[in-house]
N, C-alpha and C positions, 0 to 999 in steps of 0.2 A: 764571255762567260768563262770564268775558270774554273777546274775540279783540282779537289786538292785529297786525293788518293792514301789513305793510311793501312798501307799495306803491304810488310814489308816484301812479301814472295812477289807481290807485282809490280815493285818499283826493282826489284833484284832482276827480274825477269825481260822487265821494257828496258833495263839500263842493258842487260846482255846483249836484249835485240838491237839496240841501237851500237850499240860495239861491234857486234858482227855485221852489219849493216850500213856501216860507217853516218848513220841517219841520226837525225837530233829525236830527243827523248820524244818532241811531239810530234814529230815525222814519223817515229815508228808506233805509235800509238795510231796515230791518224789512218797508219795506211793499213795495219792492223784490225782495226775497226771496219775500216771501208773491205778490206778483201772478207772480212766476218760475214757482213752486210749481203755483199751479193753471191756469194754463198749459200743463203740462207734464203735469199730472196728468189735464185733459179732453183731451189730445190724442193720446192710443193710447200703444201702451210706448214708442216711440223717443222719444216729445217732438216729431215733428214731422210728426203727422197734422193737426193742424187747420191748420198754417201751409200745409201742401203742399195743402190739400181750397182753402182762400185764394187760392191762385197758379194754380189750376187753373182756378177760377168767375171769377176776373180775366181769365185769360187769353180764358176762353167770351166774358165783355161783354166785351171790346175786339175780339172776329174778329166778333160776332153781327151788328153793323152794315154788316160787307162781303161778307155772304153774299147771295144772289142771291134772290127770291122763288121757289118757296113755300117755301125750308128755314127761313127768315130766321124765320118766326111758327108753323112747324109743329111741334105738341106731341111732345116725343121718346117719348112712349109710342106713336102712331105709327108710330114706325121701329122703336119696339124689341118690340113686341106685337102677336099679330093680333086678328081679329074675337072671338076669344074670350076674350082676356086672355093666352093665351099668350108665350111668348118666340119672336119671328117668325125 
């Protein structure tokens, strides 16, 4: 099967990748594709549970440092369980 792609930003784009890459035009395509794929595959039906799970635990380290003592080092099972294990 071949596709024959008319478009100049993505033939400008894959010939780049394949220049920094030192990769042939359908090697970089291909592999491009294929890291798209399981991507999109381990990250929930929409495609964008692991990217949002990423921006979330980014977001936790950049506030963690300006949190005040004792929240700053205290284990969240703490806040979130009691003495028993329960859901507090």
């Amino acid at each position: 099967m071949s596709m024959n792609i008319k478009n100049s930003d993505v033939e400008r784009l894959t010939r780049e990748l394949a220049e920094l890459t030192g990769e042939t035009l359908t090697t970089a395509v291909s592999t491009s594709v294929r890291e798209r794929l399981e991507r999109l595959r381990g990250s929930g039906a929409d495609g964008r549970t692991t990217q949002r799970v990423e921006q979330i635990l980014a977001l936790g380290r950049s506030i963690a440092p300006s949190l005040p003592e004792p929240w700053r080092s205290r284990d969240h099972g703490e806040l979130l369980y009691d003495e028993r294990g329960l859901p507090a």
